[in-house]
Backbone as CSV, one residue per row, in Angstrom:
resi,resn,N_x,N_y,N_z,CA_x,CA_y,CA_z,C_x,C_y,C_z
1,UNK,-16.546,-3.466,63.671,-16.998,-4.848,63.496,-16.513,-5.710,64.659
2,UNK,-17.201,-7.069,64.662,-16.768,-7.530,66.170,-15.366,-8.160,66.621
3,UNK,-15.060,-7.546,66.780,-13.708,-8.093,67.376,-13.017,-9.747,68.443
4,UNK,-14.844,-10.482,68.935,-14.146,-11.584,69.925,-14.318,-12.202,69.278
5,UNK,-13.628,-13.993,69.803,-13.654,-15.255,68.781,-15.383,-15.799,68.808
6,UNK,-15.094,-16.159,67.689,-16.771,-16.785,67.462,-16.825,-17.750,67.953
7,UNK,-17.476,-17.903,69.136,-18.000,-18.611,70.352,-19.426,-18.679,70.743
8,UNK,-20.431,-19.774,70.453,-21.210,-20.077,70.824,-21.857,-21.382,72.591
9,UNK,-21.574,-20.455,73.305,-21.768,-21.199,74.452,-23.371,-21.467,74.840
10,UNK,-23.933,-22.341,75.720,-24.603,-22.794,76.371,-25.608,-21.341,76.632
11,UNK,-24.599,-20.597,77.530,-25.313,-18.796,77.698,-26.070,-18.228,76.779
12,UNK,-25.008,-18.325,75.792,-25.243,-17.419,74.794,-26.663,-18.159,74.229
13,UNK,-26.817,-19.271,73.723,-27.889,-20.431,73.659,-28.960,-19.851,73.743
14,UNK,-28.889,-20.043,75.562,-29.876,-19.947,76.552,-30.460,-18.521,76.325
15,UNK,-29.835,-17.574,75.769,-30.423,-16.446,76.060,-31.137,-16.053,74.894
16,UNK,-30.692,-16.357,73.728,-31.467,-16.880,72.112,-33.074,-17.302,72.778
17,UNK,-33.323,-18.367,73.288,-33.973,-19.099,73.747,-35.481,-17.907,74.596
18,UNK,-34.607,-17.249,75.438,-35.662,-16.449,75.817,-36.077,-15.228,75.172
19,UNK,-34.692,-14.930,74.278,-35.062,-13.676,73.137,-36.701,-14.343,72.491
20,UNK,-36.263,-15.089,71.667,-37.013,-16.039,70.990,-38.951,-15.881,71.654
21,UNK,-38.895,-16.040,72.891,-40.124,-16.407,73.696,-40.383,-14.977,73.918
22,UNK,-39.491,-14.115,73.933,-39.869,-12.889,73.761,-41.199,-11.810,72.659
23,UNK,-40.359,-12.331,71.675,-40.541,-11.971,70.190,-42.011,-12.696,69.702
24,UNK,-42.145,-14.065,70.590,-43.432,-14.626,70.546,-44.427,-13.882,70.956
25,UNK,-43.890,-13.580,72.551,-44.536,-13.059,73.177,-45.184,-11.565,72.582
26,UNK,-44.196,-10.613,72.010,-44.890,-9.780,71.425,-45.802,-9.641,69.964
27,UNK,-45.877,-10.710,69.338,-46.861,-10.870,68.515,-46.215,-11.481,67.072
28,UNK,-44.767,-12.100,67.327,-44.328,-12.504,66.254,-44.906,-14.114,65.950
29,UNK,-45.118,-14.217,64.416,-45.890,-15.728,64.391,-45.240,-16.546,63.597
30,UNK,-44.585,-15.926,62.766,-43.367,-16.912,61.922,-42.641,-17.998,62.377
31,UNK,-43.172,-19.625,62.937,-41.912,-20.040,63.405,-40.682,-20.425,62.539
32,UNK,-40.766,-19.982,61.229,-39.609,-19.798,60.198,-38.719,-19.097,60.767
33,UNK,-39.291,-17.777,61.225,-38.533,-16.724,61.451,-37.544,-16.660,62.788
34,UNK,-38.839,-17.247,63.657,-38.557,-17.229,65.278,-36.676,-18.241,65.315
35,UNK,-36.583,-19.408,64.290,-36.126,-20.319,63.975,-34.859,-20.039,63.790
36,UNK,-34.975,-18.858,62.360,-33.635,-18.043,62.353,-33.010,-17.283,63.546
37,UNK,-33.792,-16.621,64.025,-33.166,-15.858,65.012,-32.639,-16.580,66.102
38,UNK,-33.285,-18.259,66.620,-32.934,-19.006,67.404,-31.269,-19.316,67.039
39,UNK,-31.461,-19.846,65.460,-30.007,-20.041,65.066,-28.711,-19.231,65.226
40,UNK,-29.174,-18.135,64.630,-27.704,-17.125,64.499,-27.427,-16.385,65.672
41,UNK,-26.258,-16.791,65.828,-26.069,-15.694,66.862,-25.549,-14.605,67.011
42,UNK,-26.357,-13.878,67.512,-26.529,-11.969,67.437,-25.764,-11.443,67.760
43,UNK,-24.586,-12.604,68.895,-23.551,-11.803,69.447,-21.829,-11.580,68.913
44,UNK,-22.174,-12.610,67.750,-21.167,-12.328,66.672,-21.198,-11.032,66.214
45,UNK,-22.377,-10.048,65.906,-22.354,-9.180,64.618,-21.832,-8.082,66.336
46,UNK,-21.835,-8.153,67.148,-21.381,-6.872,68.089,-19.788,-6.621,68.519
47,UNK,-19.485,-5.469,68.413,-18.366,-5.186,69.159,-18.052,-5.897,70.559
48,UNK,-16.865,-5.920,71.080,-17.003,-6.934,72.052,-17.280,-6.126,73.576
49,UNK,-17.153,-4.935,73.304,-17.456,-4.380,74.188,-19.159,-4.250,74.963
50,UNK,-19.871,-4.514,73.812,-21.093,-4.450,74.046,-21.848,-5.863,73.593
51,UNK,-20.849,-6.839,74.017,-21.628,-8.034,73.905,-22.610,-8.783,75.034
52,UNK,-22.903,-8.361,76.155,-23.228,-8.562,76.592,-24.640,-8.055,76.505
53,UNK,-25.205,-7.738,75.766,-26.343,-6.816,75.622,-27.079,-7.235,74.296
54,UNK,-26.016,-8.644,73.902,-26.400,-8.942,72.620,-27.796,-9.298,72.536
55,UNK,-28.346,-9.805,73.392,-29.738,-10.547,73.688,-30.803,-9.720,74.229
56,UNK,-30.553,-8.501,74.636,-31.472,-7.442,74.729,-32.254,-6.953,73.029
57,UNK,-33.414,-6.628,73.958,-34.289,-6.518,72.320,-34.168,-5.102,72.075
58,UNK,-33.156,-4.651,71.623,-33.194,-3.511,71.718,-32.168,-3.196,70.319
59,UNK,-31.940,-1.830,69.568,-31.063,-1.292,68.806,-29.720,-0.699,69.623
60,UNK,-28.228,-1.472,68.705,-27.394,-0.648,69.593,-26.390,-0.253,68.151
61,UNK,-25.306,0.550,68.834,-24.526,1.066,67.427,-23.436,0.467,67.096
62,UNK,-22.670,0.352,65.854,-22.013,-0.743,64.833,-21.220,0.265,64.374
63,UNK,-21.082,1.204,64.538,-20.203,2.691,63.927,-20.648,3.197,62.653
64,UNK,-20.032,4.311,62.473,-20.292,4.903,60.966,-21.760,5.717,61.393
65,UNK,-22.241,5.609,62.659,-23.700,6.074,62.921,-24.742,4.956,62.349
66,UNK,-24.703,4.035,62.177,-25.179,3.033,62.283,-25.800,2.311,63.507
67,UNK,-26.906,1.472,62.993,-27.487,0.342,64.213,-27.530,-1.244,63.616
68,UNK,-27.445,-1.642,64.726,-27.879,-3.278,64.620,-29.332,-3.621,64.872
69,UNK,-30.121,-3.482,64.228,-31.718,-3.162,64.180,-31.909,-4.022,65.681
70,UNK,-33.215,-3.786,66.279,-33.938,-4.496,67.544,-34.006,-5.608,66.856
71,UNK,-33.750,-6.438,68.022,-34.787,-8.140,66.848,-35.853,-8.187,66.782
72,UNK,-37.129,-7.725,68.040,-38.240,-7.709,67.112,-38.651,-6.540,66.103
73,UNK,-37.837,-5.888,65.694,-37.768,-4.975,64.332,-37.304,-6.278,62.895
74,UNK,-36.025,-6.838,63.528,-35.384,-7.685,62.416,-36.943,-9.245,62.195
75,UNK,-37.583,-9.363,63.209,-38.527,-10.375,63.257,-39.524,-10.007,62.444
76,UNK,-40.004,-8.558,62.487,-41.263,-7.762,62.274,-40.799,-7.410,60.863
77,UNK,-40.156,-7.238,60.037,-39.734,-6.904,58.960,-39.447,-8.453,57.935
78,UNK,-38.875,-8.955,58.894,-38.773,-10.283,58.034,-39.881,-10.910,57.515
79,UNK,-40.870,-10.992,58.830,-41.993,-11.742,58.556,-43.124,-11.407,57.841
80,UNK,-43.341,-9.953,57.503,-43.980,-9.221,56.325,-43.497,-9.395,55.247
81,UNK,-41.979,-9.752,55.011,-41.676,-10.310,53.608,-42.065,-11.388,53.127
82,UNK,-42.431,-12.443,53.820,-42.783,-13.932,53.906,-41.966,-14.364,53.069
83,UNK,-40.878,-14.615,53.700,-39.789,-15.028,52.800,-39.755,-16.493,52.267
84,UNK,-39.528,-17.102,50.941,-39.716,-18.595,50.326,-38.668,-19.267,49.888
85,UNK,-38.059,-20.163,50.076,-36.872,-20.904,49.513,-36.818,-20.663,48.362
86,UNK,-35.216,-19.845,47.950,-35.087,-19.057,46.449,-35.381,-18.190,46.118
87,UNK,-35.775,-17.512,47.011,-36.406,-15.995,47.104,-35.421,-15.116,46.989
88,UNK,-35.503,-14.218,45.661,-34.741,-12.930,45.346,-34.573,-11.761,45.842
89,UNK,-33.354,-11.670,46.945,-34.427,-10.002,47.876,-32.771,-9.174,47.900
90,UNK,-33.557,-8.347,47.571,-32.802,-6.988,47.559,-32.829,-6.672,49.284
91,UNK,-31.361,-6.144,49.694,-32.186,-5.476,51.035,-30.810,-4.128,51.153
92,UNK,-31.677,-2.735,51.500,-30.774,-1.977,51.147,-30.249,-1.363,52.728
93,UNK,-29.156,-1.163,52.850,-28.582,-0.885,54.274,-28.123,-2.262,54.923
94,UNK,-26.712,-2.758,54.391,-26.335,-4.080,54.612,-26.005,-4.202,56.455
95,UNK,-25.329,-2.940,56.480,-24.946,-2.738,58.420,-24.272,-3.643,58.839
96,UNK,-24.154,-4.183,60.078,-23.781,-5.503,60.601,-23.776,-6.791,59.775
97,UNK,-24.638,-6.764,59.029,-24.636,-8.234,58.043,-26.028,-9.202,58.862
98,UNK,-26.592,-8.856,60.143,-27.523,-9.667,60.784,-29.036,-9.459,60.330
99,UNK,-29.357,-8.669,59.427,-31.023,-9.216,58.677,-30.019,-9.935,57.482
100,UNK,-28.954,-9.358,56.850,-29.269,-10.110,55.760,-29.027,-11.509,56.089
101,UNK,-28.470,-11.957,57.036,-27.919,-13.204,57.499,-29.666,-14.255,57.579
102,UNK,-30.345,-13.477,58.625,-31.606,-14.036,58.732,-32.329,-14.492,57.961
103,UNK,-32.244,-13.320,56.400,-32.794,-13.865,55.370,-32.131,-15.114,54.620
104,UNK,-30.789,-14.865,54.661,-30.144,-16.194,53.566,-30.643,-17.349,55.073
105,UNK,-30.711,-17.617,56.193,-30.750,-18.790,57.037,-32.307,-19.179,56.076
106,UNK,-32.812,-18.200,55.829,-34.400,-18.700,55.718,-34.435,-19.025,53.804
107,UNK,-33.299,-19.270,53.738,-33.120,-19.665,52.050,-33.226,-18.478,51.015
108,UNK,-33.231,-17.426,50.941,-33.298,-16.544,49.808,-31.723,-16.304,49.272
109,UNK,-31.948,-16.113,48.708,-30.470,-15.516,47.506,-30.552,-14.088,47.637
110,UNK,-29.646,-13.541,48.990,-29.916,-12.024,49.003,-29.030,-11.121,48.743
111,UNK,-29.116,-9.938,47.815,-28.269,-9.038,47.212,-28.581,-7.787,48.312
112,UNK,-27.300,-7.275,49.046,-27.435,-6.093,49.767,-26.080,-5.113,49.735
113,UNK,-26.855,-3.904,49.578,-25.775,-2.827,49.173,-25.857,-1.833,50.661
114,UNK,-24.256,-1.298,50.888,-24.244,-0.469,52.092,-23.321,0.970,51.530
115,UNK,-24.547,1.865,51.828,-23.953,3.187,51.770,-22.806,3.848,52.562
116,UNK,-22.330,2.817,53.727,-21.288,3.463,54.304,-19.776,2.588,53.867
117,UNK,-18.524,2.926,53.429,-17.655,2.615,52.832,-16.753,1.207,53.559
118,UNK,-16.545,2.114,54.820,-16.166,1.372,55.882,-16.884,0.350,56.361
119,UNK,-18.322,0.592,57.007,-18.852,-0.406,57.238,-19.024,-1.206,56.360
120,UNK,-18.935,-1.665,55.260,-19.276,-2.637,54.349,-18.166,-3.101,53.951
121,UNK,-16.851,-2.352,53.911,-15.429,-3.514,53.947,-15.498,-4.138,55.314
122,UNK,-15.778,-3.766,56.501,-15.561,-4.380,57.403,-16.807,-5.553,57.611
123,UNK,-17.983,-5.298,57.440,-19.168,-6.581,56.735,-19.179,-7.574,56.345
124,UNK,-18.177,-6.703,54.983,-17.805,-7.940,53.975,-16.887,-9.206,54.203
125,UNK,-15.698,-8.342,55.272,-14.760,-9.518,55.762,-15.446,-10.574,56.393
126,UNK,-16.244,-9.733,57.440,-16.754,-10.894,58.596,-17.607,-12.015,58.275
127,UNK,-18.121,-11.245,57.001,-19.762,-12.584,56.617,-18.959,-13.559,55.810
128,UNK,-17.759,-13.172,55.071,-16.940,-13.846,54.207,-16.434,-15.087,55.732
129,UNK,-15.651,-14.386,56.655,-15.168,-15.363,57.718,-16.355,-16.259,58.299
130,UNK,-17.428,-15.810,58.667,-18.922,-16.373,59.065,-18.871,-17.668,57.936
131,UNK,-18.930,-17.181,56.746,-19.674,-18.192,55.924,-20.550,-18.149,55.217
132,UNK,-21.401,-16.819,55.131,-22.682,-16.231,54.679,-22.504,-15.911,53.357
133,UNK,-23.310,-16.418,52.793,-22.945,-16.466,51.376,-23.879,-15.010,50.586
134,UNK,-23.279,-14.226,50.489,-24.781,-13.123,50.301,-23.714,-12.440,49.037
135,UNK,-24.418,-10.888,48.325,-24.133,-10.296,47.217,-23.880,-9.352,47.792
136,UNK,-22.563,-8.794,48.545,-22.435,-7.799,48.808,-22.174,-6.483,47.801
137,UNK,-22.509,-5.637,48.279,-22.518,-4.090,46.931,-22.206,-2.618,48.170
138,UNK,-21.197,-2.075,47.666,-21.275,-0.924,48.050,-22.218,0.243,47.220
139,UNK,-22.729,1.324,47.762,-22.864,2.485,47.255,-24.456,3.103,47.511
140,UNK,-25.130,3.151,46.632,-26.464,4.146,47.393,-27.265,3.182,46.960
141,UNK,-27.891,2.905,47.661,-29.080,1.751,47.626,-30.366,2.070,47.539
142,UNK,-30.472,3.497,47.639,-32.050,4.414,47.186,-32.200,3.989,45.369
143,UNK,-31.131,3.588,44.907,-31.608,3.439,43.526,-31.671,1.897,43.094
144,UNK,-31.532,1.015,44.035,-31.818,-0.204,44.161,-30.385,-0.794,43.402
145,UNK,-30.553,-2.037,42.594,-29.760,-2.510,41.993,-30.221,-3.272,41.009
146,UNK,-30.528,-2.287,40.299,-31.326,-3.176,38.697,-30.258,-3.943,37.930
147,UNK,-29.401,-3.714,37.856,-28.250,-5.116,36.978,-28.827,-6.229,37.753
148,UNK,-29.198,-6.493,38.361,-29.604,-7.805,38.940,-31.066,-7.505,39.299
149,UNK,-31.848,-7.052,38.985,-33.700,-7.142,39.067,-34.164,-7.827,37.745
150,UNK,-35.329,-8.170,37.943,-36.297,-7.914,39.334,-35.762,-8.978,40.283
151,UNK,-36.694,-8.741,41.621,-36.288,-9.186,43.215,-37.762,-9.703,43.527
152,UNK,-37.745,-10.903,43.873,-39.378,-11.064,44.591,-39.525,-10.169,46.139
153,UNK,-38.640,-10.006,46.963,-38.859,-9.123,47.939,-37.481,-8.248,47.836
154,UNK,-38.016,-6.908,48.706,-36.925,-5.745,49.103,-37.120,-5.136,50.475
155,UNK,-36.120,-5.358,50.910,-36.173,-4.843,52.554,-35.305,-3.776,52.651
156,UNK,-35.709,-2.509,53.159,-35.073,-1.380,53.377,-34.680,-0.894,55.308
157,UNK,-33.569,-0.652,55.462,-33.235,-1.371,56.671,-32.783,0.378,57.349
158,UNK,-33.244,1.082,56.836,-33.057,2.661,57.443,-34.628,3.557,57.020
159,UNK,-34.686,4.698,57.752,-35.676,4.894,57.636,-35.845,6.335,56.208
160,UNK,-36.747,6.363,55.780,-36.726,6.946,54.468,-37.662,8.186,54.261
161,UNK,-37.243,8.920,53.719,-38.400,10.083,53.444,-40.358,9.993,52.922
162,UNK,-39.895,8.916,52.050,-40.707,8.757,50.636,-39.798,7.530,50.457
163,UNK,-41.072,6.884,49.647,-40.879,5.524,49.283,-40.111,5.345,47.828
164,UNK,-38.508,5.390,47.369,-37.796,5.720,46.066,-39.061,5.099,45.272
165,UNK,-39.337,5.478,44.142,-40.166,4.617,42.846,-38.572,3.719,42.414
166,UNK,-37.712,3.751,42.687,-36.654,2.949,41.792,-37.007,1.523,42.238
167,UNK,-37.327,1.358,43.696,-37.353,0.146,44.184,-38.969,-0.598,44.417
168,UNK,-39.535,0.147,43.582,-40.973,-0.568,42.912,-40.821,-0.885,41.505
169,UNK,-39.805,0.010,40.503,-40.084,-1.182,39.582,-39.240,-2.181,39.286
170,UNK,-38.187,-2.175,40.606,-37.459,-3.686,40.617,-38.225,-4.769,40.986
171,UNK,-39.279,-4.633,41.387,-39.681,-5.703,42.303,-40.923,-6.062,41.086
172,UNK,-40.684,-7.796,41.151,-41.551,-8.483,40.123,-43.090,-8.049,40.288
173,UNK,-43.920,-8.604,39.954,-45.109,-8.591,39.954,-45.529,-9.570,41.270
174,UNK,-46.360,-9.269,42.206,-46.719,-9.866,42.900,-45.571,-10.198,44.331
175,UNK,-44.374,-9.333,44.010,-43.651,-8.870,44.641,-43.653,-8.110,46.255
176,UNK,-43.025,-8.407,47.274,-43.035,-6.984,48.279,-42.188,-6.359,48.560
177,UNK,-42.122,-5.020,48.882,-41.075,-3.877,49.585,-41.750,-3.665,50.843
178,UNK,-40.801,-4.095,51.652,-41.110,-3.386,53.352,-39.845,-2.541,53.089
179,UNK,-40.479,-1.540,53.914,-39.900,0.204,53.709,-40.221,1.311,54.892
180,UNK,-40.042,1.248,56.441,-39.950,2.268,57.308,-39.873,3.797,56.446
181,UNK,-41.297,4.620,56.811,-41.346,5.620,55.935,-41.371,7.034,56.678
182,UNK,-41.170,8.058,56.982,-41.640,9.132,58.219,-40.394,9.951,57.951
183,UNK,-40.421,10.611,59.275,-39.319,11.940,59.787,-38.177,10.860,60.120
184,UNK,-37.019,11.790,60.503,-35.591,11.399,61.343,-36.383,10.987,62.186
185,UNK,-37.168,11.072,63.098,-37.497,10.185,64.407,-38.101,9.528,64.453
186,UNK,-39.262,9.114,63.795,-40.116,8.187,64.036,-40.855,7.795,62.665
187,UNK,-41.398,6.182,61.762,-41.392,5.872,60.709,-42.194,4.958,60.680
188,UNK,-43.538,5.009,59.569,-44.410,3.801,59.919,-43.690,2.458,59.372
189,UNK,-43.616,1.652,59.470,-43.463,0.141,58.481,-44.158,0.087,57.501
190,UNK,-44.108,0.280,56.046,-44.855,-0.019,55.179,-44.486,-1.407,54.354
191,UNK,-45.583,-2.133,54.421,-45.727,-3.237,53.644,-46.574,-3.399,51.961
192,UNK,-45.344,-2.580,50.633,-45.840,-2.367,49.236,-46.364,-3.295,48.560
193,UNK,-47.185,-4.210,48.486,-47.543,-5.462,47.642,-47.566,-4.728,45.548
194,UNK,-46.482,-5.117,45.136,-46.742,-5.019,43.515,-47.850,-6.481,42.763
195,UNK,-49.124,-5.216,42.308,-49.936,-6.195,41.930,-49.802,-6.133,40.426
196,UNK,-49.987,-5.125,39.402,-49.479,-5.081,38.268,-48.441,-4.279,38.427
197,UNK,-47.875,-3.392,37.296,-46.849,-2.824,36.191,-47.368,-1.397,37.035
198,UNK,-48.618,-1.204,37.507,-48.962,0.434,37.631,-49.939,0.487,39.153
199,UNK,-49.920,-1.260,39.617,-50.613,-0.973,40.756,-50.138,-1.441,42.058
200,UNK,-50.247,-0.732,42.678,-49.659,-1.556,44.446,-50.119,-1.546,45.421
201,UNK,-50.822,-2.463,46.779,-51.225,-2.245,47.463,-50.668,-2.097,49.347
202,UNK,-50.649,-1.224,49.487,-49.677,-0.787,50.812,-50.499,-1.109,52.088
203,UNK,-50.338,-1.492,52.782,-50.137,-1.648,54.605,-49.625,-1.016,55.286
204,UNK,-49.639,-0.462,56.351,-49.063,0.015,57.511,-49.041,0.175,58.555
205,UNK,-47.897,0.235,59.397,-47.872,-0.032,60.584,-47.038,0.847,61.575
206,UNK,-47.532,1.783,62.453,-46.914,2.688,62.997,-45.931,1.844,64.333
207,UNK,-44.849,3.197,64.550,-44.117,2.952,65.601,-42.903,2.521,65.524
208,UNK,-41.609,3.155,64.942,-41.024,2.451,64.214,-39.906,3.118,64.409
209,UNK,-38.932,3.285,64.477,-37.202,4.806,64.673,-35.700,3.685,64.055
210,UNK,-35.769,4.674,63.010,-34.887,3.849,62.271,-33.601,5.064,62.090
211,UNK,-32.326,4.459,61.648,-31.633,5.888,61.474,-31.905,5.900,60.228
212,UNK,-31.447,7.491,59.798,-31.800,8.074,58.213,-31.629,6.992,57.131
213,UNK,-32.299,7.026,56.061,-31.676,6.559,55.082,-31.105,7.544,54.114
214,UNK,-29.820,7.003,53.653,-29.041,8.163,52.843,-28.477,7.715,51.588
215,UNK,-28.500,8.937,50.448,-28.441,8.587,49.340,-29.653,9.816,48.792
216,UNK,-29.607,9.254,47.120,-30.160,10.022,46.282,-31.451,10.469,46.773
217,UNK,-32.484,9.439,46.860,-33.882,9.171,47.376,-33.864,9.312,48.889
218,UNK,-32.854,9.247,49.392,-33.018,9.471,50.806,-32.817,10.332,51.436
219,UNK,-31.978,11.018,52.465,-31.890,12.684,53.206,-30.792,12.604,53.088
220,UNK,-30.072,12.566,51.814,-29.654,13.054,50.972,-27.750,12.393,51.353
């Protein structure tokens, strides 16, 4: 977890700024979203060794074999949730703490569980020191977290075999699950719309490399 003082300079700003025009640039349209990512800064959730790279659009590692998703991955995922002030979202693979951060900036009440032990005591401290007010949960997140469902959205933040059924019937009616679906290497984006109790309508979107998701439902 990151080790320098939380320092927001002018630089650091400035480089938000062109991330931002970036993320436009590649086809993001949310300026909700664009908004969050302007706000938080990315270079808190990094080791300090690799802070300088905070503003590259790119995935880097957080330990435990873990990533700090790309931002236009964290942009592209967010903005298929269409997230709404008060919005209930499950999101499984807590990591760094920086989607779920994005989502609470954009008002949801978000519950996220992390399968790795370590990384999620060390998570938990930092978002606690941050300020981020979120539901942290350890343990396997392939089976969602029904003591607290249903969820109007669920974001799955590793990539998955098969789509768990646990985390379709958490999700209300009229509900979404975005869910990276494929091999260890490469995973489409699926966007699940719950229309009734027995029906759902899916989207997708290729191009996608997430690390495993692990657990019951996941590679294991």
């Amino acid at each position: 977890m990151p080790l320098l003082k939380l320092e927001d300079t002018y630089l650091h700003k400035g480089k938000r700024r062109v991330l931002v025009t970036l993320l436009r640039e590649k086809g993001i349209k949310n300026e909700r979203v664009l908004q969050a990512i302007n706000t938080l800064p990315r270079h808190y959730f990094f080791d300090s060794a690799l802070i300088s790279h905070a503003y590259e659009d790119k995935a880097f590692p957080i330990g435990e074999g873990q990533t700090i998703s790309q931002p236009y991955t964290v942009a592209f995922q967010t903005e298929l949730l269409d997230i709404k002030e008060g919005d209930r979202v499950l999101e499984i693979g807590t990591g760094s703490g920086y989607q779920g951060s994005i989502l609470h900036l954009l008002g949801a009440e978000v519950f996220t569980i992390e399968y790795q032990k370590k990384l999620f005591e060390g998570t938990k401290r930092f978002l606690t020191r941050l300020g981020i007010n979120m539901h942290l949960f350890y343990g396997d997140g392939t089976g969602g977290l029904p003591a607290y469902a249903p969820y109007d959205k669920i974001i799955v933040t590793a990539g998955a075999p098969v789509v768990p059924e646990a985390l379709i019937q958490q999700l209300k009616i009229g509900g979404i699950l975005v869910i990276p679906v494929g091999d260890k290497r490469k995973q489409a984006m699926l966007k699940i719309t719950k229309k009734t109790n027995t029906k759902t309508v899916q989207e997708e979107y290729e191009g996608f490399a997430f690390v495993p998701l692990l657990g019951k439902d996941g590679w294991g």
